[in-house]
C-alpha positions in Angstrom: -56.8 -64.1 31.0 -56.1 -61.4 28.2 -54.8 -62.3 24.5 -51.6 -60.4 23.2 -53.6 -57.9 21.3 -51.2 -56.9 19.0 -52.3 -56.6 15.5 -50.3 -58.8 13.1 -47.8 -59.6 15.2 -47.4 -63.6 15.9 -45.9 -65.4 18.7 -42.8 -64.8 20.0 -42.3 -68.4 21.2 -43.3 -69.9 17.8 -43.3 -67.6 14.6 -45.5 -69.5 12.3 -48.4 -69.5 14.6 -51.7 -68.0 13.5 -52.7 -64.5 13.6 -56.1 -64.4 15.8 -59.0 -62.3 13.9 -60.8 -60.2 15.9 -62.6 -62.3 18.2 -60.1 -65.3 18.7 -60.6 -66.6 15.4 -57.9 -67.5 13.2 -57.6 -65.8 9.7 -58.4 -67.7 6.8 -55.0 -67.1 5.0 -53.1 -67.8 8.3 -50.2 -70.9 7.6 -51.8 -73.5 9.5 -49.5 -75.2 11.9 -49.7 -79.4 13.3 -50.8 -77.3 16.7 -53.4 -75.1 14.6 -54.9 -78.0 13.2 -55.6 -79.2 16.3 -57.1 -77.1 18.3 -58.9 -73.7 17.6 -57.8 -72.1 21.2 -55.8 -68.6 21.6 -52.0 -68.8 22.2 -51.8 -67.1 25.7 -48.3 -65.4 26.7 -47.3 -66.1 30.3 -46.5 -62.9 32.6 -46.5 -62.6 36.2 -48.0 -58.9 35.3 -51.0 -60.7 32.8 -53.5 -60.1 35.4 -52.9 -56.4 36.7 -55.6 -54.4 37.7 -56.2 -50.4 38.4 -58.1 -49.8 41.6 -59.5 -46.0 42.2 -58.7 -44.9 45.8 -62.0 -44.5 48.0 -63.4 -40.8 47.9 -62.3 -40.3 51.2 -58.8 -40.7 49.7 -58.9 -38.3 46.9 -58.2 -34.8 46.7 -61.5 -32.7 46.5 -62.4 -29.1 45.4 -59.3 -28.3 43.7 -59.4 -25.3 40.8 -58.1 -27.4 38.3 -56.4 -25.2 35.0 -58.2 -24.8 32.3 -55.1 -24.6 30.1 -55.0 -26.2 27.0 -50.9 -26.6 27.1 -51.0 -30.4 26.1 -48.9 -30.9 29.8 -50.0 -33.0 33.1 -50.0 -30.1 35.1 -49.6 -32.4 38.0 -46.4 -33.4 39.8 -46.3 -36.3 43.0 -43.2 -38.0 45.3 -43.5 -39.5 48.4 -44.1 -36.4 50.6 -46.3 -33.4 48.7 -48.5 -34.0 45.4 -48.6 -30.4 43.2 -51.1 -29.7 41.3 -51.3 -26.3 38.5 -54.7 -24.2 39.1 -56.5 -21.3 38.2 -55.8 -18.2 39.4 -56.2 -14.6 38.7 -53.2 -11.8 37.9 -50.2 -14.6 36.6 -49.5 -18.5 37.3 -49.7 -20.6 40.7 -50.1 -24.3 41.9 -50.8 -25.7 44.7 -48.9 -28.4 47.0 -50.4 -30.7 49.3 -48.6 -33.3 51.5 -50.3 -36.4 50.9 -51.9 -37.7 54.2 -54.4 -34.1 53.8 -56.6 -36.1 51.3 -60.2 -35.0 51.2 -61.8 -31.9 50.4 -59.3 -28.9 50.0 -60.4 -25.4 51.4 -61.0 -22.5 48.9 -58.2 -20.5 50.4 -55.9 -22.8 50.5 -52.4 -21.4 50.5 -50.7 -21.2 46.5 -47.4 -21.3 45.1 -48.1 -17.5 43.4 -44.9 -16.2 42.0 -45.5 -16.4 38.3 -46.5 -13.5 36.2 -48.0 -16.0 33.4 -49.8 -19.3 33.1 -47.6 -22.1 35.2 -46.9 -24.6 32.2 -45.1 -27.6 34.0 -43.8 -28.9 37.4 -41.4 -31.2 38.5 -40.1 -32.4 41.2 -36.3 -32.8 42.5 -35.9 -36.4 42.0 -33.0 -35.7 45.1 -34.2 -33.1 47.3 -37.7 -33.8 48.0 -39.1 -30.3 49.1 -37.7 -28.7 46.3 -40.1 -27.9 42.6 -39.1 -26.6 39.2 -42.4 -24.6 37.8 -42.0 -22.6 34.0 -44.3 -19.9 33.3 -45.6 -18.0 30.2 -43.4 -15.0 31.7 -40.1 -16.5 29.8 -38.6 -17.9 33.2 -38.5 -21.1 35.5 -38.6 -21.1 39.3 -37.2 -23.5 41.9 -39.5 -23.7 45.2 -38.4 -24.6 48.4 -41.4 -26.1 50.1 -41.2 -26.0 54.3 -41.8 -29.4 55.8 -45.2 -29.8 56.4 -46.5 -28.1 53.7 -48.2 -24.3 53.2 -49.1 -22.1 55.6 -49.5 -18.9 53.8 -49.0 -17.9 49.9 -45.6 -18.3 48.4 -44.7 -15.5 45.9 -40.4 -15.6 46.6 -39.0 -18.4 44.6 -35.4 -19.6 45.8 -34.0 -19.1 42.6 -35.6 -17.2 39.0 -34.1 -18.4 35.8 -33.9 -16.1 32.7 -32.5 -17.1 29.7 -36.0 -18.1 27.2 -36.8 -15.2 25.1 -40.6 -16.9 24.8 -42.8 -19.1 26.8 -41.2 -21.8 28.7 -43.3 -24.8 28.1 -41.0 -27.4 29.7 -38.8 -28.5 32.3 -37.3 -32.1 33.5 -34.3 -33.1 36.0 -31.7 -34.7 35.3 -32.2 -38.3 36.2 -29.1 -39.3 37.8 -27.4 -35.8 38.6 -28.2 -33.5 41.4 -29.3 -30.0 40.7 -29.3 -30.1 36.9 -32.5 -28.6 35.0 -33.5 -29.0 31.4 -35.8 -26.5 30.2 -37.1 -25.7 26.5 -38.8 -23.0 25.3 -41.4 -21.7 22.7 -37.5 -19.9 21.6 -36.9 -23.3 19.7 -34.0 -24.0 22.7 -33.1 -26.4 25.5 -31.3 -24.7 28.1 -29.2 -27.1 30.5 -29.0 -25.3 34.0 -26.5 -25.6 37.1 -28.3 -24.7 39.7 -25.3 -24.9 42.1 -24.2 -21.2 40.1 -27.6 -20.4 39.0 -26.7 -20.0 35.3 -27.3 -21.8 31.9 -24.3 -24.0 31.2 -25.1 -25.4 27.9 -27.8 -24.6 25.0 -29.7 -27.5 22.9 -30.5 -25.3 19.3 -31.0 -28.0 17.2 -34.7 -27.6 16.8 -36.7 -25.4 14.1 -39.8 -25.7 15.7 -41.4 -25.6 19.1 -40.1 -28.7 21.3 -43.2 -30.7 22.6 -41.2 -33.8 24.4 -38.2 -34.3 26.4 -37.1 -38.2 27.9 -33.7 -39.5 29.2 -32.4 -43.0 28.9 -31.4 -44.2 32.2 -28.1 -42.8 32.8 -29.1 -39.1 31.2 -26.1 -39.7 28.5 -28.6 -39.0 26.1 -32.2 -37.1 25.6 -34.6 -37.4 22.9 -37.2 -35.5 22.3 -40.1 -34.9 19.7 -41.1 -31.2 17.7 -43.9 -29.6 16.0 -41.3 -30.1 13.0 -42.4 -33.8 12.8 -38.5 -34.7 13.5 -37.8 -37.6 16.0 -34.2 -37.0 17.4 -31.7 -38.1 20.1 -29.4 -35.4 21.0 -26.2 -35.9 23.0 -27.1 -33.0 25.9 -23.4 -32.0 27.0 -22.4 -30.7 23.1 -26.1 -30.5 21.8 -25.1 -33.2 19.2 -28.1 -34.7 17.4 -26.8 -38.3 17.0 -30.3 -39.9 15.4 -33.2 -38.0 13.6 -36.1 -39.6 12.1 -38.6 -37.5 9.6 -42.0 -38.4 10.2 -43.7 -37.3 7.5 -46.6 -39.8 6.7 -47.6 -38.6 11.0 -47.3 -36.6 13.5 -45.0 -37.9 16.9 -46.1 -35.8 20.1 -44.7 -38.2 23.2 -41.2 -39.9 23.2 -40.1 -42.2 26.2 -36.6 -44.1 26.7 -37.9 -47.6 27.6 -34.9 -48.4 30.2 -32.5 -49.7 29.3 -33.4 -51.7 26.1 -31.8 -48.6 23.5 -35.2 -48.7 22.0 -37.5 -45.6 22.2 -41.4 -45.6 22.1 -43.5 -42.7 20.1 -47.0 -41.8 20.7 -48.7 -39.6 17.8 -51.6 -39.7 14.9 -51.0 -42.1 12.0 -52.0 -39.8 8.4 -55.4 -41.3 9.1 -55.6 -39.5 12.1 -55.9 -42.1 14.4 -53.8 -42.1 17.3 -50.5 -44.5 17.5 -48.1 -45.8 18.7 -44.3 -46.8 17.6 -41.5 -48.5 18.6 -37.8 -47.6 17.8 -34.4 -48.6 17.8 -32.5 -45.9 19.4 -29.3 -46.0 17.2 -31.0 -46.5 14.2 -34.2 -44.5 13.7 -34.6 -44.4 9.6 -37.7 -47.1 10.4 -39.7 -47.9 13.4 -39.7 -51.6 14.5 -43.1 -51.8 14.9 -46.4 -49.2 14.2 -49.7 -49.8 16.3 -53.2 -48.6 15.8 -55.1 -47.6 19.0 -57.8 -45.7 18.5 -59.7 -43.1 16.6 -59.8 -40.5 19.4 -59.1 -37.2 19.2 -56.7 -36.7 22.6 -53.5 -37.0 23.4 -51.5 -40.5 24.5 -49.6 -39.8 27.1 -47.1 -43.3 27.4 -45.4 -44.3 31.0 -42.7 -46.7 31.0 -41.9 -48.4 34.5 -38.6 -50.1 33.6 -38.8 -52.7 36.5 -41.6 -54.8 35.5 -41.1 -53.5 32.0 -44.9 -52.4 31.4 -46.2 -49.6 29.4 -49.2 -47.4 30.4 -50.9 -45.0 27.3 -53.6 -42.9 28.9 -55.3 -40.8 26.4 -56.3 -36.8 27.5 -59.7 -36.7 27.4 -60.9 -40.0 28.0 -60.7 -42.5 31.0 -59.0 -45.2 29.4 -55.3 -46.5 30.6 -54.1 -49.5 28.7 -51.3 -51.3 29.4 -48.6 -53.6 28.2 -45.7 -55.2 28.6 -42.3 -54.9 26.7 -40.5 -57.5 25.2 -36.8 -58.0 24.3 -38.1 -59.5 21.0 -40.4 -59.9 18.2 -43.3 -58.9 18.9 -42.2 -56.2 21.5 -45.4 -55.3 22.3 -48.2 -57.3 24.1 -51.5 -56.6 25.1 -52.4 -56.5 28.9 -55.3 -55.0 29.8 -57.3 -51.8 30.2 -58.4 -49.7 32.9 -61.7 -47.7 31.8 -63.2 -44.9 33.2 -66.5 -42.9 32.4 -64.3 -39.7 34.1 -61.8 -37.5 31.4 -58.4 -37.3 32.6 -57.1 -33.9 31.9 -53.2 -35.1 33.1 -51.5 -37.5 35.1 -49.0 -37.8 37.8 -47.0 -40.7 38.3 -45.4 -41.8 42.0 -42.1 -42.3 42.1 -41.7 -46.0 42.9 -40.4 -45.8 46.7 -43.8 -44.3 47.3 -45.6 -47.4 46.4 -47.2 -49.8 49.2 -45.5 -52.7 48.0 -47.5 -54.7 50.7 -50.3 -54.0 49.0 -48.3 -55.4 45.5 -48.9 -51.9 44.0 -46.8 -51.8 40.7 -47.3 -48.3 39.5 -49.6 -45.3 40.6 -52.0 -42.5 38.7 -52.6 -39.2 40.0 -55.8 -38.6 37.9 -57.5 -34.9 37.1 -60.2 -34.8 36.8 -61.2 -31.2 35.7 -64.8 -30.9 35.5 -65.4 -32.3 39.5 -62.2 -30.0 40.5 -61.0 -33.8 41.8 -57.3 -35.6 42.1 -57.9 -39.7 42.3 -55.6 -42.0 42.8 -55.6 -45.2 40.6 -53.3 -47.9 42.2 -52.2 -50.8 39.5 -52.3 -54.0 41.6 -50.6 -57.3 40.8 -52.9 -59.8 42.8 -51.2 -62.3 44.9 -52.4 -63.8 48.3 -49.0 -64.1 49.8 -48.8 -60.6 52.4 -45.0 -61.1 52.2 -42.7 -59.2 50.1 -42.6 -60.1 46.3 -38.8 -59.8 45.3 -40.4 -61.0 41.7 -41.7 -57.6 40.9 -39.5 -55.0 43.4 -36.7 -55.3 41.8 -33.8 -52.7 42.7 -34.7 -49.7 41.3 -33.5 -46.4 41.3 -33.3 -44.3 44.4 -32.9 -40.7 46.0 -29.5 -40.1 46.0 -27.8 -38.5 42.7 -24.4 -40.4 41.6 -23.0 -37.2 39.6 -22.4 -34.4 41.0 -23.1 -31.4 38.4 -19.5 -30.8 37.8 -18.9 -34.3 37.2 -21.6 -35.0 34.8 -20.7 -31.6 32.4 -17.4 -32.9 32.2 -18.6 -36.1 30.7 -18.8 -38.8 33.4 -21.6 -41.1 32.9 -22.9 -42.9 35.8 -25.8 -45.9 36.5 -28.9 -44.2 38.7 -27.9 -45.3 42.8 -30.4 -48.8 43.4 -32.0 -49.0 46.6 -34.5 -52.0 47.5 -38.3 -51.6 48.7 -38.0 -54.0 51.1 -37.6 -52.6 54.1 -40.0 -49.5 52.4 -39.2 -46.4 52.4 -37.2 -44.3 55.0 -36.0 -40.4 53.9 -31.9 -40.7 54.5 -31.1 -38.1 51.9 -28.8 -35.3 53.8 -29.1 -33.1 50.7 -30.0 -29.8 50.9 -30.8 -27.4 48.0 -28.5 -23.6 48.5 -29.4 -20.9 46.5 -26.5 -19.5 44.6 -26.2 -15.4 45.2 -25.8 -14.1 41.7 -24.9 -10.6 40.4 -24.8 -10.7 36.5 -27.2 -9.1 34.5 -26.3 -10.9 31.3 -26.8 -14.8 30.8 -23.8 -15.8 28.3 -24.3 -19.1 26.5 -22.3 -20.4 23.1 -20.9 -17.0 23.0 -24.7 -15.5 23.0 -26.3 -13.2 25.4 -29.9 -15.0 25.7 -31.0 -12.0 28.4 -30.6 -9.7 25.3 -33.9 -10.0 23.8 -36.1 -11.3 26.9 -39.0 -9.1 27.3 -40.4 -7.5 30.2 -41.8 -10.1 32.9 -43.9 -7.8 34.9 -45.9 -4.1 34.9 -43.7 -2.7 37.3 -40.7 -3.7 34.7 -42.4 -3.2 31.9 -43.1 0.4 33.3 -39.3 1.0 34.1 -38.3 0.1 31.0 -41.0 2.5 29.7 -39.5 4.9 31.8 -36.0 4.6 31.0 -37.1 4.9 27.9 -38.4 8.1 28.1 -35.6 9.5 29.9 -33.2 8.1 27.0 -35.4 10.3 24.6 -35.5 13.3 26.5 -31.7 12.9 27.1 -31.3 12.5 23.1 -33.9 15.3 22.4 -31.3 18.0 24.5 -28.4 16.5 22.9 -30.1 17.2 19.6 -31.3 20.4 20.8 -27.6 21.8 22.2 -26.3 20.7 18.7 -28.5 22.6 16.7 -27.5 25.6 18.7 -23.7 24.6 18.0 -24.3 24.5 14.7 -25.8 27.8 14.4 -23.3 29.8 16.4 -20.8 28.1 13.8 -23.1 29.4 11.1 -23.0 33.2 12.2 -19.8 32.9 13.0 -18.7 31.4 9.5 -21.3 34.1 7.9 -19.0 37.0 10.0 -15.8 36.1 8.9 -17.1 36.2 5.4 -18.4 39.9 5.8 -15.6 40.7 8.1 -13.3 43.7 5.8 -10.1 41.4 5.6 -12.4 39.8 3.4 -13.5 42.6 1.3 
């Protein structure tokens, strides 16, 4: 049994209860209460999700011998659904990742086949939430990809992506889905911008330039009406996405925010950051008002990044720190205190990222709640941490499977530019999980050379993405000057047949 761990925060049932000191002990200048007086016990909160454990997946499970990246880009590098997990590696001559369908656990052969098409560092993945063979990647080299995987995985290199986006005049350090519309990419750059793509034209439809520093966060709420995200500029903000509208902005000046997450459908965001003491916290925020967090938490003096995951059916909150093994966990209320204490899963391995299974690829007869995909740089390994509710009962446990959010998109692209809002499609876990989505992802044929956005051409100033461009360009180049170098050259000779002429009519005898 685990005491609500929340630092100054009393009961919610009873609000002049005592505030336990470290240890279970009440603090001296605590009101004391008929109850207190009584008894010298801990208040315990009642939740069905009070005793959740992590359990690490048997080695024979895991995902062995993998060249994890070394990058330093405060990212996952990791991306999972039900069919392939992804993972970003190191590689020699630009950016790859590798995707392995899940059942090939083990350890993974040197040569295994890569996803090899970037020209830079791969920065982030993600996954179609619709289309399940289908991956976003963004690159150092200004663009972002979208894979098509074949069923069944890699059998050679894949260096053609099915579409190439251009429209970041820097590093692309970020890209998320849509969550309930199919085929519609955010992406923001080390440019300061989100772009909002189509992919059903291929083409940039809307640009986010609200930002005046580089964009280190991007989270829906649960219908995509709105995104927030966090910046180096220590600004908190949630933008309306269709007219790049910032409707709340909070200036954290006294710390610095580097993770924001919607949690559901609550209207309440939480932050993850370092407090001006530098020790890493956490806040919670009303999403329509943000001039004041509700509530500021302490965790820890570490040095690494929290990364928070919200699961909005049980209504828990994971914060695994980069850098060190630990994944606590909690569970959100609808009021004061918002926050309590669960537990903590500890581990003497450093996570370098995380990925998270989408929830119709839990083993819900095994009560599995949520599910890690831990790096684990330094052994080149992928573990998976499964977080277990524990009941006897082998039947199906309606209590904690809600209906939650499936694989089929309720907007079409169309539909959601032109300002429809719609609720994510439920499906139930019941019955588990069986692939009926009929979509298929079609590559647009496009012809233009410039990228037109807010009545600005964002292909104007892209540099050159590879040698062999770079050495056109260098070419063309030359050919320009030698072109301007014979203009220059056929003038000069103009001008100085017009100079001996004008010299001749002035010595010619009419003249004289």
């Amino acid at each position: 049994m685990q005491l609500n761990m929340v630092s100054g925060s009393r009961s919610a049932r009873d609000p002049l209860s005592p505030v336990p000191a470290p240890g279970g002990r009440r603090c001296p200048t605590s009101p004391r209460t008929p109850a207190a007086q009584m008894s010298w016990r801990p208040q315990y909160r009642s939740s069905k999700f009070r005793n959740v454990y992590g359990k690490v997946a048997s080695r024979e499970h895991c995902f062995d011998g993998i060249p994890i990246t070394k990058n330093v880009h405060d990212n996952h590098f990791c991306a999972v659904n039900a069919r392939f997990l992804a993972i970003v590696t190191e590689s020699a001559g630009g950016g790859s990742f590798l995707v392995i369908p899940l059942e090939q656990t083990g350890r993974i052969e040197p040569n295994y086949p890569k996803v090899c098409g970037h020209q830079g560092n791969v920065l982030d993945i993600k996954w179609n939430p619709f289309i399940e063979n289908i991956i976003a990647s963004c690159s150092e080299d200004t663009s972002v990809r979208i894979w098509e995987i074949p069923e069944g995985g890699l059998k050679r290199n894949m260096t053609e992506a099915v579409l190439e986006l251009y429209g970041h005049s820097r590093r692309v350090g970020l890209v998320e889905w849509h969550p309930t519309t199919n085929n519609i990419l955010f992406s923001a750059g080390y440019d300061y911008k989100v772009l909002i793509w189509n992919l059903d034209i291929g083409e940039p439809v809307k640009m986010i330039d609200c930002h005046t520093d580089v964009i280190l966060c991007m989270s829906f709420n649960m219908d995509g009406s709105l995104l927030a995200t966090s910046c180096k500029d220590k600004k908190l903000r949630v933008v309306e996405p269709r007219s790049g509208r910032v409707l709340q902005e909070a200036s954290c000046k006294n710390h610095r925010v580097n993770r924001v997450v919607f949690l559901g459908s609550t209207k309440r965001l939480l932050t993850t950051g370092v407090s001006r003491w530098n020790t890493r916290q956490i806040a919670l925020w009303d999403q329509e008002d943000l001039s004041m967090p509700l509530i500021e938490e302490e965790i820890d003096g570490l040095s690494g990044l929290l990364f928070p995951f919200y699961d909005a059916d049980t209504h828990m909150l994971y914060l695994a720190g980069k850098g060190d093994g630990n994944i606590r966990y909690y569970e959100i209320g609808s009021e004061k205190p918002y926050l309590s204490y669960l537990m903590e899963f500890r581990s003497p391995a450093p996570q370098k990222g995380l990925g998270v299974m989408p929830k119709h690829g839990l083993d819900v007869s095994a009560c599995e709640v949520f599910r890690f995909y831990k790096l684990v740089t330094l052994k080149g390994l992928i573990e998976p941490i499964s977080m277990i509710v524990p009941r006897r009962s082998e039947t199906y446990q309606e209590d904690i499977y809600p209906m939650t959010p499936g694989t089929e998109p309720a907007l079409t692209p169309d539909e959601w530019l032109s300002g429809v809002n719609r609720d994510p499609i439920l499906m139930s876990l019941k019955e588990g999980y069986k692939r009926t989505s009929k979509i298929v992802f079609k590559a647009p044929v496009r012809e233009k050379r410039s990228v037109v956005v807010n009545g600005i051409d964002l292909l104007e100033n892209v540099p050159p993405r590879t040698e062999n461009e770079l050495l056109r360009m260098f070419f063309r180049q030359q050919d320009e000057i030698r072109r301007l170098k014979d203009e220059l050259s056929q003038k000069d000779i103009r001008i100085r047949q017009l100079q001996l002429e004008l010299k001749n009519l002035r010595n010619s005898p009419k003249n004289n």
